[in-house]
C-alpha positions in Angstrom: -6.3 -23.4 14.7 -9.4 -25.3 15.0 -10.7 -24.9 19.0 -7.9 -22.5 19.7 -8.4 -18.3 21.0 -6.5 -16.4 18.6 -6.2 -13.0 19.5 -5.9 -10.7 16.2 -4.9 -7.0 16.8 -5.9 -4.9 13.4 -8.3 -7.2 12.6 -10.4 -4.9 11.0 -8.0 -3.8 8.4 -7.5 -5.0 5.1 -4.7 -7.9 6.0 -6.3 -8.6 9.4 -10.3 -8.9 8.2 -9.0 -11.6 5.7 -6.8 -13.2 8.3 -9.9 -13.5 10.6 -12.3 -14.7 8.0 -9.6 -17.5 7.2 -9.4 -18.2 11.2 -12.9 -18.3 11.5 -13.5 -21.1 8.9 -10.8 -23.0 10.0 -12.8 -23.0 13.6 -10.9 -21.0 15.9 -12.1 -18.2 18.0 -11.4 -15.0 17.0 -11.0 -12.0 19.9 -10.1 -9.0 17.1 -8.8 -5.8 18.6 -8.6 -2.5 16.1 -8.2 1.1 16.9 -10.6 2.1 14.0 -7.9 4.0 12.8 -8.9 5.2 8.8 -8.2 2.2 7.6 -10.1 0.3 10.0 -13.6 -0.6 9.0 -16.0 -2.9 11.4 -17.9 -3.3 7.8 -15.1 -5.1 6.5 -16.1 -8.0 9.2 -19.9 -6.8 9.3 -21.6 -10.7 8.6 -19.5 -11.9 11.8 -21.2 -10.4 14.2 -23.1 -12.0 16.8 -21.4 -14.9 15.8 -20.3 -16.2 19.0 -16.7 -17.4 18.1 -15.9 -13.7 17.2 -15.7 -11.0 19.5 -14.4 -7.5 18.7 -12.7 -5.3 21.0 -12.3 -1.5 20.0 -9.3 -0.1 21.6 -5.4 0.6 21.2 -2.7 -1.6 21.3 -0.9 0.7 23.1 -3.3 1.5 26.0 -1.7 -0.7 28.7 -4.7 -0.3 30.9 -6.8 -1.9 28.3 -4.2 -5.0 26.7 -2.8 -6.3 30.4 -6.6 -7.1 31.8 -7.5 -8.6 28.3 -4.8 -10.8 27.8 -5.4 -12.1 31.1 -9.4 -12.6 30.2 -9.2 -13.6 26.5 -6.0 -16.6 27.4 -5.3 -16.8 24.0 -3.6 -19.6 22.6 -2.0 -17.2 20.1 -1.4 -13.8 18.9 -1.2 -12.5 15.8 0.1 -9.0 15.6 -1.5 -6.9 12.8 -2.2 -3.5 14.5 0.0 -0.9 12.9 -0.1 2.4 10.8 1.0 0.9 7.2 0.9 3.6 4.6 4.1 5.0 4.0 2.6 8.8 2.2 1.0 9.4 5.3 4.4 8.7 7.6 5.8 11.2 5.1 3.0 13.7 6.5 2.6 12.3 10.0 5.4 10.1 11.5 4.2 10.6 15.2 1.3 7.8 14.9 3.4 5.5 13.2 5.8 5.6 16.3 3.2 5.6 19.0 1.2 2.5 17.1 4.3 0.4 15.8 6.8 0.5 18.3 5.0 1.7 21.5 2.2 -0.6 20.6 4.2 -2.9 20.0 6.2 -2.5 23.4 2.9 -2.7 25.5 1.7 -6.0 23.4 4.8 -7.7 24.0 4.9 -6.9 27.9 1.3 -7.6 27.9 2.3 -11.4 26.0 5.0 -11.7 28.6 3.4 -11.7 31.9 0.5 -13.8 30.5 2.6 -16.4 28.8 4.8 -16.7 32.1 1.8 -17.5 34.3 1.1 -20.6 32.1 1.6 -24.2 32.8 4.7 -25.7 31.2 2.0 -27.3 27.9 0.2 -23.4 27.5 4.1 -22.1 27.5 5.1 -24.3 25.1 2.5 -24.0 23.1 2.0 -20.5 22.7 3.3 -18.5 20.2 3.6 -14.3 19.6 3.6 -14.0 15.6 4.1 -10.0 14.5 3.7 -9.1 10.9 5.9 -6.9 9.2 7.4 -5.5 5.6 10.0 -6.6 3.3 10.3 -2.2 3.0 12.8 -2.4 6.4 15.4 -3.9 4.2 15.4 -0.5 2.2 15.9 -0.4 -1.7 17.3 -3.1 -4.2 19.0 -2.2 -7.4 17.7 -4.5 -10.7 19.0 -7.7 -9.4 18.9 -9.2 -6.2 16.5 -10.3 -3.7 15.9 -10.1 0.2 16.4 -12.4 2.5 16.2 -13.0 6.2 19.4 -12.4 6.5 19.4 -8.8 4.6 20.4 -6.2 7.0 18.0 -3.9 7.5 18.1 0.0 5.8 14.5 1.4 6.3 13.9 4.3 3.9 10.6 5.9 5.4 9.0 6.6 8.8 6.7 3.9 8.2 9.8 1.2 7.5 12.0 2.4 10.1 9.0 2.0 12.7 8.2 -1.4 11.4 12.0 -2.4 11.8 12.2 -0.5 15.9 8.9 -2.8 16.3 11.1 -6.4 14.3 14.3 -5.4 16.8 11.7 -5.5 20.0 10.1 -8.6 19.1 13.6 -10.2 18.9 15.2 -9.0 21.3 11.8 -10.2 23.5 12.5 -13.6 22.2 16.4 -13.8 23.0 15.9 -11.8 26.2 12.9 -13.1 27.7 12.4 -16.7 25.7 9.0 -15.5 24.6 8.2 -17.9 21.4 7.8 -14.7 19.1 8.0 -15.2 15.0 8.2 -12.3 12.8 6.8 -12.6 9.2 8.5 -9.9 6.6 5.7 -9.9 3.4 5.9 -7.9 0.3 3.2 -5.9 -1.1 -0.2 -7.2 -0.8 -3.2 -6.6 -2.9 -7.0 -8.0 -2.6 -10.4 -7.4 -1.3 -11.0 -5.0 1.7 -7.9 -2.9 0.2 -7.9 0.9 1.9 -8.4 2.6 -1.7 -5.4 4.7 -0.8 -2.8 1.8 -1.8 -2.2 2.0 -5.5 -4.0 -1.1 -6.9 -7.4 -0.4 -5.1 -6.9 3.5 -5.7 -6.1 2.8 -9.4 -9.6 1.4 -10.1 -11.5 4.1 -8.0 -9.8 6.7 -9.8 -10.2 4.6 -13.3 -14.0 4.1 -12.6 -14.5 7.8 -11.8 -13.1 9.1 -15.0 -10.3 10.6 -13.0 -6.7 10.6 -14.1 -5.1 7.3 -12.4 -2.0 8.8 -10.4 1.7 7.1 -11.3 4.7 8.2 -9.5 8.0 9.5 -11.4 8.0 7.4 -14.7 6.3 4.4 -13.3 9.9 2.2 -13.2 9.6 1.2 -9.1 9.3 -2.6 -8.6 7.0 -4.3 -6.0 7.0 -7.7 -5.6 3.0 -8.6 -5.1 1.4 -10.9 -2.9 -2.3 -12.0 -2.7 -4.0 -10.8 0.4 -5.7 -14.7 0.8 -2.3 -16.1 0.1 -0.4 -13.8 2.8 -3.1 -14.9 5.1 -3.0 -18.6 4.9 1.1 -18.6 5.1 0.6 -16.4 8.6 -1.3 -19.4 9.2 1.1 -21.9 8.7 4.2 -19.6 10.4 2.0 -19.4 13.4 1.7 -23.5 13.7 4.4 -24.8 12.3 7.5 -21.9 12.7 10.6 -22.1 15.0 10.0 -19.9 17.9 12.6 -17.3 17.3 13.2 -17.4 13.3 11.9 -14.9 11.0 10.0 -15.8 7.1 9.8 -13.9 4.5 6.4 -14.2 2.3 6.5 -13.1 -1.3 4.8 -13.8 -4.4 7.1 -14.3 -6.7 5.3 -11.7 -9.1 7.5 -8.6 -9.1 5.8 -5.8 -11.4 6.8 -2.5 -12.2 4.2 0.1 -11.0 3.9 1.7 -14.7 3.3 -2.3 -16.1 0.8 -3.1 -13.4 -1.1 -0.3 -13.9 -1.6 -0.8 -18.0 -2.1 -4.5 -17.1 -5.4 -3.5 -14.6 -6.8 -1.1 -16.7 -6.9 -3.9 -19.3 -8.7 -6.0 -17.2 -11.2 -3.0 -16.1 -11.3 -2.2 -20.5 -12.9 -6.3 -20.7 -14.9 -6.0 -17.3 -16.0 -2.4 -17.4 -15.6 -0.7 -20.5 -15.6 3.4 -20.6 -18.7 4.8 -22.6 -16.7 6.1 -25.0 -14.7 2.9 -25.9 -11.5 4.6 -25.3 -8.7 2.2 -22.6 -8.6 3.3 -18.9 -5.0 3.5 -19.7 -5.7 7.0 -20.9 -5.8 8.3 -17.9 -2.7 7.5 -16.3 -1.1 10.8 -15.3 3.1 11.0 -14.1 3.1 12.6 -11.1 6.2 14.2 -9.0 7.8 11.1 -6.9 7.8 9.9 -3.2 10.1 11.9 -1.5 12.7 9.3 -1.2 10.5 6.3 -2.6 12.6 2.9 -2.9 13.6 1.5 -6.8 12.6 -2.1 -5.9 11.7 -4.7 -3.5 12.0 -8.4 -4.2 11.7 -11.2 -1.8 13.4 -14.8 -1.2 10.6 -17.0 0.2 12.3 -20.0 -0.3 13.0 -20.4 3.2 9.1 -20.8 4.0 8.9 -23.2 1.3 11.3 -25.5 2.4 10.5 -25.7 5.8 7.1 -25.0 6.2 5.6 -25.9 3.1 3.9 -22.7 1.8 3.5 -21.5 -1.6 1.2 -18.4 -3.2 -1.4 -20.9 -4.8 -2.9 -17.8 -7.1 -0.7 -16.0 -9.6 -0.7 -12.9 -10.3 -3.0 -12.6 -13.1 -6.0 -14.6 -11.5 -5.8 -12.5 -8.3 -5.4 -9.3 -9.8 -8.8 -10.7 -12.0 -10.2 -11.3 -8.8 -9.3 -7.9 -7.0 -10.7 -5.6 -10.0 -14.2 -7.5 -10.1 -14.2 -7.9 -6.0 -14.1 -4.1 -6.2 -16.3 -3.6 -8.9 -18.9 -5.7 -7.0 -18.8 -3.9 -4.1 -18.4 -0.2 -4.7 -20.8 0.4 -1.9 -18.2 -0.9 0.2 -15.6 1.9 -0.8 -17.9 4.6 -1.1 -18.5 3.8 2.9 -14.9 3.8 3.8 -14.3 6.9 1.7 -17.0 8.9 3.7 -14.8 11.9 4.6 -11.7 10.5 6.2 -10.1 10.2 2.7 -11.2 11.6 -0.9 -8.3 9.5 -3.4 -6.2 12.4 -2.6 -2.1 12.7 -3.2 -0.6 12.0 0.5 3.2 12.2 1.5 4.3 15.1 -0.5 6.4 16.4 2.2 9.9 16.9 1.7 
């Protein structure tokens, strides 16, 4: 990436700020373009600026007027998709944004792609490639055994996953209508710094820190497979230089959990790196409370594919990064308090039935 324009979209939240910090020290030039939706904070990327290889652009991915003169300014050599409404509790409440972001955005970015990439020579066309970023939660719900793979059909379960799967089926169909080199990346849960405390990891230790009870849904027995933010990044990375134009890769770490075990595992860490006043385990706090309307058993994902033929692998397990997520946090409680500033108080979400 070294030299190259990359052109991020929801580069200020939590996947996209460490995608961009990765492209930055690798030497490429970064054009980032958010919504500043809840969950996107310019503090995440706050030390770049007025760096001249970053420039941020605040505007919507689905505002035509705004994408079709920028691609045509900003020539970038790639594009990695990011920009979408991720939280599936608050598709539950609100499945409107998740349409107009995911799949209209989506629409406008790949028209936007298209014109550019046909007015390049034949070495820009062949060259440049349309990466979009997606969930393994569009294949819908495993039972205990099993894992996705690229070949899964798809059976979204939520607004959120059946909006990330309308904006998969565009993107291919762009690449087998149009021969736009697209790539679509399918991850599985991701955890690590610059987490919107609303996902369970980051909202665990909030609520763990401020004596509150830490929120589990049903009886804790739904399985995510997690993957390290840093990880995820550096395999969009490699997709983006070194995947077929066309294919699809799924990125996992290998480090299913259920959501009651995770949750007693990080308040172990937070007893050793923060211990309560009273001596007593943060896992006293952890309160059942009435399930997802709908909420999927388990997700587990295949990523043998990307090892074998691009060469990726997580290089943290899952004990080191979830070390490193609970003291990144408790280092920079400033950070959360600032996004927390009235758009969202570690509230349930997506209680709608």
């Amino acid at each position: 990436m070294a030299g190259k324009t990359v052109l991020v979209t929801g580069g200020c939240g939590f996947i996209g700020c460490n995608l961009v910090r990765l492209l930055m020290g690798k030497g490429a030039r970064v054009v980032n373009i958010d919504k500043l939706t809840y969950a996107g904070n310019p503090a995440s990327l706050r030390d770049l600026e007025g760096n001249a290889a970053y420039r941020f652009v605040r505007g919507d991915i689905a505002d035509k007027a705004l994408i079709d003169p920028l691609m045509a300014e900003v020539k970038p050599a790639v594009i990695l998709n990011l920009a979408a409404e991720s939280h599936v509790d608050r598709s539950i409440d609100g499945p409107a944004e998740f349409l107009h972001t995911n799949v209209t955005g989506t629409f406008i970015l790949l028209e936007a792609a298209r014109a550019y990439w046909g007015g390049l020579d034949e070495t820009g066309r062949t060259a440049f490639r349309f990466l979009h970023v997606s969930t393994d939660e569009v294949y819908g719900s495993l039972g205990p055994e099993g894992f996705f793979t690229e070949e899964t059909p798809y059976r979204p379960n939520s607004p959120y996953s059946a909006s990330k799967a309308s904006s998969d089926h565009l993107v291919r169909a762009w690449r087998h209508t149009y021969g736009l080199p697209t790539l679509i990346t399918n991850c599985s849960n991701n955890y690590g710094p610059y987490q919107f405390p609303e996902k369970l990891i980051p909202l665990a230790i909030q609520r763990a820190l401020s004596g509150e009870p830490i929120p589990v849904y049903g009886k804790g027995e739904n399985v995510r497979d997690w993957l390290h933010v840093g990880d995820h990044a550096e395999a969009l990375l490699a997709v983006a230089a070194k995947g077929r134009p066309g294919a699809t890769y799924n990125i996992g770490g290998s480090s299913e959990r259920k959501n009651i075990d995770l949750v007693r595992e990080l308040c172990g860490v937070l007893d050793e790196m923060a211990p309560r006043p009273d001596g007593r385990s943060y896992a006293d706090q952890i309160t059942f409370v009435a399930d997802r309307p709908g909420h999927d058993l388990r997700y587990a994902i295949d990523a043998s594919k990307i090892g074998r033929e691009i060469g990726w692998k997580p290089s943290r397990t899952f004990v080191e990064g979830l070390r490193d997520t609970a003291r990144w946090y408790l280092d920079n409680q400033s950070w959360c308090a600032e996004v927390t500033d009235g758009k969202y108080r570690l509230e349930r979400l997506g209680g709608a039935t």
